[in-house]
C-alpha positions in Angstrom: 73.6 55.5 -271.9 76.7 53.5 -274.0 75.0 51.2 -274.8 72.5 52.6 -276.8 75.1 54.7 -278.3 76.7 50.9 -279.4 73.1 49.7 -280.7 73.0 52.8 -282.6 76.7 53.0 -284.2 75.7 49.2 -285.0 73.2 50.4 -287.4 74.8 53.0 -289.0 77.3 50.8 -289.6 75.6 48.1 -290.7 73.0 50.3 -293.1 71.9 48.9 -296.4 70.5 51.2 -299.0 67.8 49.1 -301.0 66.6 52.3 -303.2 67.0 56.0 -303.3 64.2 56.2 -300.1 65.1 53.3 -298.3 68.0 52.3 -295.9 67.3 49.0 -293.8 69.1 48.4 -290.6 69.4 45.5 -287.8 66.9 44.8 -286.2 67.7 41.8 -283.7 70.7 42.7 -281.5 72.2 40.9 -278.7 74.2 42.9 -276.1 77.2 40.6 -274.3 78.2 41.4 -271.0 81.2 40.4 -269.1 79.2 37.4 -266.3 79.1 40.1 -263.3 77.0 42.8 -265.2 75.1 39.8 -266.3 74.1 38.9 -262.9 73.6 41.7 -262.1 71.4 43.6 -265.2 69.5 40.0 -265.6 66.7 40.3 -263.6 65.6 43.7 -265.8 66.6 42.5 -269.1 63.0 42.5 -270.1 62.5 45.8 -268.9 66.0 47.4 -270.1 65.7 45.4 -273.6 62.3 47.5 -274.1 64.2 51.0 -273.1 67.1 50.3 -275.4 64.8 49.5 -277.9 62.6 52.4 -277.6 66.2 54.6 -278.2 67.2 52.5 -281.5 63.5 53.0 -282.8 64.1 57.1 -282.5 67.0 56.7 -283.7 66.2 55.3 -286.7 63.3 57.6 -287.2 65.4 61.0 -286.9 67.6 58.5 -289.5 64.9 57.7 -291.5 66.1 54.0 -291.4 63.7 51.3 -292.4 63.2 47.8 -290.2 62.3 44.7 -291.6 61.2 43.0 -288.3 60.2 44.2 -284.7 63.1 45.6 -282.7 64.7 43.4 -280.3 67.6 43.4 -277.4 68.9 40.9 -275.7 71.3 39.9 -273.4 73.7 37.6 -272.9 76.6 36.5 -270.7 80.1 36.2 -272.4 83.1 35.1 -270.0 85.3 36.7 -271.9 84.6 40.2 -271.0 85.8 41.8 -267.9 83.3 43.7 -265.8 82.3 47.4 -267.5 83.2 46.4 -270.8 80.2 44.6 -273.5 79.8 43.5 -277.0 77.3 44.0 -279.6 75.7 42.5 -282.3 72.8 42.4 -284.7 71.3 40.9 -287.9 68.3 41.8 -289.8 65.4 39.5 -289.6 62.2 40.0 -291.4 59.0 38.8 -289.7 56.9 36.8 -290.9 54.0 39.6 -291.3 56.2 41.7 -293.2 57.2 38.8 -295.7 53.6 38.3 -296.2 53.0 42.0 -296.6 55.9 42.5 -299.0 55.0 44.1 -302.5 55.8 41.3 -305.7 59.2 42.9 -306.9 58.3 45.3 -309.8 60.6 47.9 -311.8 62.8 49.8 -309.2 61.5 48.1 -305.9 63.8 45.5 -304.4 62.2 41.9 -303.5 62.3 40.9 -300.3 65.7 39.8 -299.1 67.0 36.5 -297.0 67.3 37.2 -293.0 71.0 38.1 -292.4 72.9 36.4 -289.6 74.4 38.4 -286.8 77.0 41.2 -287.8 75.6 40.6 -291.5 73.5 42.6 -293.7 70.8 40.4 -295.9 71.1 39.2 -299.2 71.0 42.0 -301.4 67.5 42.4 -303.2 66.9 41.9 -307.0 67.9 45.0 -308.4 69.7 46.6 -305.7 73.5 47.7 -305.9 75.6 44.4 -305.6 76.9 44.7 -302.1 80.6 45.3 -301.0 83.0 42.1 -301.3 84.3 40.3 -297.4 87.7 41.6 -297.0 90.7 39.5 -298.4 92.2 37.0 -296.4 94.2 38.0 -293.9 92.3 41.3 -293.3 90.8 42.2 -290.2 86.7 42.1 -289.9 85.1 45.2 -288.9 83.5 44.3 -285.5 81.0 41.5 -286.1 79.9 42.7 -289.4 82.5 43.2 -292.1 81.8 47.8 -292.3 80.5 48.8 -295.5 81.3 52.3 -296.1 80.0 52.1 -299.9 76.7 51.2 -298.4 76.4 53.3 -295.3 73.8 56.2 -295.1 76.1 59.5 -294.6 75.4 61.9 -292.4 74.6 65.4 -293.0 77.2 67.6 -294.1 77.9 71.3 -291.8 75.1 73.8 -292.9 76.6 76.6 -294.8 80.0 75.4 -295.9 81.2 75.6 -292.0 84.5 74.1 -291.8 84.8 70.9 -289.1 87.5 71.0 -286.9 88.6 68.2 -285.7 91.0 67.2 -282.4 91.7 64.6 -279.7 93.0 65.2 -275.9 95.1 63.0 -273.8 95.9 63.9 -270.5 94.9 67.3 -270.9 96.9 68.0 -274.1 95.0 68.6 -277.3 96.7 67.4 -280.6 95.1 68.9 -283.8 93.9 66.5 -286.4 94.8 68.5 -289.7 94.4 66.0 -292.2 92.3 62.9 -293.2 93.8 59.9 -291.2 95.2 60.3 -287.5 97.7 57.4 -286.5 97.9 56.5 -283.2 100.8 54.3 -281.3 104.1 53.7 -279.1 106.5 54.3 -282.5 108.0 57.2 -283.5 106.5 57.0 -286.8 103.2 57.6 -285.4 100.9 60.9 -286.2 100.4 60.7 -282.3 102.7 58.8 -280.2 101.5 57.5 -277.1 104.2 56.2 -274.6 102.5 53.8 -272.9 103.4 49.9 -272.8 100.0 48.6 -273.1 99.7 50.7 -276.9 101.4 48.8 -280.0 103.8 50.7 -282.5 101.0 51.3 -285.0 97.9 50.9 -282.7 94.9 52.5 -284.6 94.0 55.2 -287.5 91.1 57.9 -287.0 89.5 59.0 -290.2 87.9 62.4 -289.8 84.5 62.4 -292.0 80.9 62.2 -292.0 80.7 60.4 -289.9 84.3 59.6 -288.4 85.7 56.5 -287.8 88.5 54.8 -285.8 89.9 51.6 -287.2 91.9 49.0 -285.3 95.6 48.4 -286.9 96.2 45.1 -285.8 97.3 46.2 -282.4 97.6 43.7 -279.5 95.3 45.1 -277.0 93.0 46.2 -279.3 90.9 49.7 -278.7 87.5 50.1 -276.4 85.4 52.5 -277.9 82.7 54.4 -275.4 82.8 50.8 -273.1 83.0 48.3 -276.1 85.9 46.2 -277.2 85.7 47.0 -281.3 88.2 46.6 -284.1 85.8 49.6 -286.1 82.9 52.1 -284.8 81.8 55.6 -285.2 83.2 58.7 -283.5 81.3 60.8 -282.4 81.9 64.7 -280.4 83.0 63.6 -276.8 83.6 59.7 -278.1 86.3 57.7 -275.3 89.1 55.6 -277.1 91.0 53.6 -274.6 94.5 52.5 -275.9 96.5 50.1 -273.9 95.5 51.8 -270.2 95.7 55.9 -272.2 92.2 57.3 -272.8 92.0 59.4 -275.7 88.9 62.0 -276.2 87.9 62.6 -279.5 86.0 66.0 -280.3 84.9 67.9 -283.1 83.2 71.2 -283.5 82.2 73.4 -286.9 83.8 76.7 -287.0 
């Protein structure tokens, strides 16, 4: 389901480590669909809301991520989608219970931080790591939440010292990705060039990693990543970049 692959690339993006055993994630998210899958998906929104949030709760266990709140999904119509594509986004917000229930900060636990607004992570704790500055003007936010890859909780590394290849394929044709950063675009000066009008001279970078990551360069069309219009996400074996009207699969494999 993409979607729950969305809610879950929102929280490993937006991860927070407090301490050395704790990693707190969104909890509140709000899905955007363009107004026909709204109509359409409305009348199960309890039901699917409950499903989706079911997923992110796994999720987060096989993560070992921490909530501050109950889980919760919503929807919500957004006229500037077209139909098939959707929008995510989340904030951390404590309930009450757990405010109540929150140990008096003490040496080397955190205090209990301010609720975060959508696409931000909350106030950093007494004690914690200061968190990672907004990007300078003019830069381009990651999504709805600035990314913090200082902060985020890496995945694990290949057992055994297996080396990670890593490659994409468009239109059949597979194009080796031999060293950290991948650009893709229309110019001649890109790694990969894509000749297709719809993809701008210096479109968008992969960065091959635990986990890997596409980043938007500014392009005009921007980049749809497994169904939703992003400037940032998460890659993952099998992930769909479309570029302009050019989908690009993204794979990786140990070995």
């Amino acid at each position: 389901m993409e979607i729950a692959g969305a809610l879950q690339r929102e929280c490993d993006n937006n991860a927070t480590i407090w301490n050395r055993d704790r990693t707190v994630v969104p909890n509140d998210f709000i899905v955007e669909l363009s107004a026909p899958d709204y109509e359409r998906l409305s009348p199960y929104s309890g039901q699917l809301g409950d499903e989706l949030a079911g997923m992110v709760r796994d999720y987060a266990k096989q993560q070992r991520y921490t909530f501050m709140g109950p889980i919760k999904v919503n929807l919500e119509k957004a006229e500037d989608l077209d139909t098939g594509l959707y929008r995510v986004r989340s904030r951390t917000l404590a309930s009450s219970s757990s405010q109540q229930a929150a140990p008096q900060p003490s040496a080397g636990r955190p205090a209990q931080s301010a609720p975060g607004g959508y696409g931000y992570p909350p106030a950093a704790p007494a004690g914690a790591p200061p968190m990672p500055a907004a990007p300078p003007p003019g830069s381009r936010p990651g999504g709805y939440g600035y990314p913090q890859p200082a902060t985020q909780r890496p995945a694990a590394a290949p057992m055994g010292g297996a080396r990670t290849r890593y490659w994409i394929e468009i239109n059949g044709t597979r194009h080796q990705i031999s060293r950290p950063t991948l650009v893709l675009g229309r110019s001649t000066d890109a790694d990969v060039r894509i000749d297709d009008p719809g993809v701008s001279r210096r479109h968008c970078e992969i960065r091959t990693g635990t986990p890997s990551t596409i980043q938007d360069l500014g392009s005009t069309n921007g980049i749809v990543v497994d169904g939703q219009h992003t400037t940032r996400a998460t890659l993952r074996d099998g992930s769909r970049i479309v570029v302009g009207s050019t989908t690009v699969i993204y794979r990786q494999a140990e070995g």
